[in-house]
C-alpha positions in Angstrom: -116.7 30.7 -8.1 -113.6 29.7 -6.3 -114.6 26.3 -5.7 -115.1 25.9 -9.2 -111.6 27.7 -10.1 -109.5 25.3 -8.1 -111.6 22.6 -9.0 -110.7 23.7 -13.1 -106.6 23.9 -11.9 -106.7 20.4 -9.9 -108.1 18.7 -13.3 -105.7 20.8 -15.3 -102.9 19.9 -13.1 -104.0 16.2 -13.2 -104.4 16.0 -17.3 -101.4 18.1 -17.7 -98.8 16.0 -20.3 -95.6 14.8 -18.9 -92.7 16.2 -20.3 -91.0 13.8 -22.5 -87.8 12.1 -21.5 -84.9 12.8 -23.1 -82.5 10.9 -25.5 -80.0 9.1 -24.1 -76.8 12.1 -25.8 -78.4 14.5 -23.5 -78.0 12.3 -20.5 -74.2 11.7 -21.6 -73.7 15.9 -22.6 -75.2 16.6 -18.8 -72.3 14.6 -17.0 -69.5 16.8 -19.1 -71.2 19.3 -17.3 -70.4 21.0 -13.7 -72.3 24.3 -12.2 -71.0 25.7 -9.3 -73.1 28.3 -7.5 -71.1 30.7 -5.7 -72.8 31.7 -1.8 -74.4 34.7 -3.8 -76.3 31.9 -5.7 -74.1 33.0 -9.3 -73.7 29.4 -11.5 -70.3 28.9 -13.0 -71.1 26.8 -15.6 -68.0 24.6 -16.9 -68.2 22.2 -20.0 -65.9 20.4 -22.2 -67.3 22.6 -25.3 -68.9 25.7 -26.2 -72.5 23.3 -26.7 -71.9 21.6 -23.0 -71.4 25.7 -21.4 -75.1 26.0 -23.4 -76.5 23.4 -21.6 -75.6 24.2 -18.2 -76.4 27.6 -18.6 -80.1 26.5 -20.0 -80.2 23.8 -16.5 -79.5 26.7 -14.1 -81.8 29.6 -15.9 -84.4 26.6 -15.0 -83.8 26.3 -12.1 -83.7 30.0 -11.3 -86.9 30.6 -13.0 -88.5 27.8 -15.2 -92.0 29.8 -15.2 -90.4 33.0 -17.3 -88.5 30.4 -19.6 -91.2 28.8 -20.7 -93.5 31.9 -21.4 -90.5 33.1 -23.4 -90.5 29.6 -25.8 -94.6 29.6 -25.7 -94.4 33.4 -26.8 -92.1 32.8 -29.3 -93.9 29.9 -30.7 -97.1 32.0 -30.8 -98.9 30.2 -27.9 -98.3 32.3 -25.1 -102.4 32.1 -25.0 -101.7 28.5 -24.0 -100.2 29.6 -20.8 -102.0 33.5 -20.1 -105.4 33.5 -21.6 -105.4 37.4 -21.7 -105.3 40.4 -25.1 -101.6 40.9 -24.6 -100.9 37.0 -25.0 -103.4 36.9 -28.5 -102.1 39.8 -29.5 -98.4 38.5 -29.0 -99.4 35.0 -30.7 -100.8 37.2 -33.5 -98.2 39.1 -34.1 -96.1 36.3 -34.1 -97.6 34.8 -37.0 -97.9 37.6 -38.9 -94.1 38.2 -38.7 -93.8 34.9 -39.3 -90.9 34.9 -36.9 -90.4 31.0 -37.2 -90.5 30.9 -40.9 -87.7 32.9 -40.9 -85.5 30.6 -38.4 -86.5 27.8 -40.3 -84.7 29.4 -43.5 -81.8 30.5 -41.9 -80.7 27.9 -39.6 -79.1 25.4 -41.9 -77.3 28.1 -43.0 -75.4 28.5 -38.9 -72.0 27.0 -38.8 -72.2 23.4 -36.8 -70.6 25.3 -34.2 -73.0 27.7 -33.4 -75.9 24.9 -33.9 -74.6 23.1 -31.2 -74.5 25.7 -29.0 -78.6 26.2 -29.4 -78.7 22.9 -29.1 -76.9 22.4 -25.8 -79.2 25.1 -24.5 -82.1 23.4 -25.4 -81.3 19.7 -24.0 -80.4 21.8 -21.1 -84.0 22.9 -20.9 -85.6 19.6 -21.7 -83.6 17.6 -18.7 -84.6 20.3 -16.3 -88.8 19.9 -17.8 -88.5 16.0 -17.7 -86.6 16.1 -13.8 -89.2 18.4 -13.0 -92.5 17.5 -14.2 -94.1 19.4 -11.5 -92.9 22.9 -12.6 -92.9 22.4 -16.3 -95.9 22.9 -18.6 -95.5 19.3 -20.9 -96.9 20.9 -24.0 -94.3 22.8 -24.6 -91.1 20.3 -25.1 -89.3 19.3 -26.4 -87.6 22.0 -27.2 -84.8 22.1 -30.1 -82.0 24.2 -31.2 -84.5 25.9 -33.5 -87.1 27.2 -30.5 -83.9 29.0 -28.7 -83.0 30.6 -32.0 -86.8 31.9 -32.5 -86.7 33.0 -28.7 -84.0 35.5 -29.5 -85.5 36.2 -33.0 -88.6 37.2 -30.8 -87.0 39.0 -27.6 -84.5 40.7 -29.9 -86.6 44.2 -30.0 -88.1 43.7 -26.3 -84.6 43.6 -25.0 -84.1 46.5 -27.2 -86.4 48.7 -26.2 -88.3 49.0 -29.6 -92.0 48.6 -28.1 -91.3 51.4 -25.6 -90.2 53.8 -28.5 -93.1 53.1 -30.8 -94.6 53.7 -27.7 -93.4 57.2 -26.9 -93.6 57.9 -31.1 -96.9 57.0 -30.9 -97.2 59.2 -27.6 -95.4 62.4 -28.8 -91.7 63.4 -28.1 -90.3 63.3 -24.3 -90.9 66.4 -22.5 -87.0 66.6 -21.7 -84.4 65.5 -23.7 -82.0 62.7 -21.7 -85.4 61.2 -19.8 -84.3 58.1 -19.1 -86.6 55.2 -20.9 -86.3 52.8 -17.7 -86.2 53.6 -14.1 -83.1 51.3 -12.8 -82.9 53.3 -9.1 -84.5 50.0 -7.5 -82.5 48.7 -4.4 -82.8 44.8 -4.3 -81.8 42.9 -1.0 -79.3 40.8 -1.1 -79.6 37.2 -1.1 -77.2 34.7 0.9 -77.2 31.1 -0.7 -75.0 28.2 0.2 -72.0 27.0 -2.5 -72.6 23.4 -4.1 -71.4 22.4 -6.9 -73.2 19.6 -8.9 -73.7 18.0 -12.8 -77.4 19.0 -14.0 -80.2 16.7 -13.1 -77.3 14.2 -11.3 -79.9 14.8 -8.0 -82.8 12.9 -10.1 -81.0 10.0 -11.8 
């Protein structure tokens, strides 16, 4: 059985899609752009506009942890099945469709100032430099990603980040035990990390 497993993820691996590469304004918007990571590993991200800050911001959340991003896009595009063949991803795809999350983004997002716009738009040529550089860590049915696929990420992360499927939860559960429980145990002790300061344009190491 796991023979035939990693014999499954070497053809996967092998007929996985490329991601594409970018256009050439996202080459051009990376070199207005400088992260500096401090020796606790923080990126400073530095751009001649609001849209250039988005796009180094989107280049070092990829680098930190490309995996997470892209389940977050795949969720909110209702394929999350695509990448975790398991009832929580179906039922997340589902409900997805239901809401009809990207139907709503759709109708609003002509309606975002041209500002704003190109701000989700930095953070997503940010994300498609870091796939195409990368091939080996990013899933290539899932970009290019656009302005529109950041907006639906929030649109979809909104109430997670809220804590709204823990409440329903607990409603659904009965009332806490004790009033002032807290909802999330934050008590965890993380070791620190030590990283070296470099300061570089995204994807300048690849070109």
């Amino acid at each position: 059985m796991a023979g035939v497993l990693f014999a499954w993820w070497g053809i996967r691996k092998l007929t996985m899609p490329k991601p594409p590469r970018p256009d050439a304004e996202t080459f051009e918007q990376a070199l207005r752009v400088r992260i500096l990571r401090d020796t606790w590993g923080v990126p400073h991200v530095y751009g001649k506009t609001d849209g250039d800050a988005a796009f180094g911001l989107a280049y070092a959340h990829s680098e930190d942890d490309s995996p997470m991003l892209q389940a977050v896009f795949a969720a909110s595009r209702g394929r999350l099945s695509l990448l975790w063949l398991a009832k929580e991803a179906l039922a997340n795809d589902y409900s997805v469709s239901l809401v009809g999350i990207r139907e709503e983004v759709d109708a609003a997002y002509p309606k975002l100032s041209a500002e704003f716009r190109s701000v989700l738009e930095g953070y997503a040529r940010g994300l498609n430099l870091y796939a195409y550089l990368h091939p080996n860590e990013a899933d290539g049915r899932l970009p290019p990603f656009t302005g529109r696929d950041v907006a639906a990420a929030f649109a979809h992360k909104m109430p997670i980040m809220v804590e709204l499927p823990r409440t329903l939860e607990a409603l659904r559960g009965g009332w806490a035990k004790r009033t002032g429980d807290p909802l999330t145990a934050l008590d965890r002790d993380l070791p620190p990390r030590a990283f070296p300061k470099r300061e570089y344009h995204p994807g300048e190491e690849k070109r």
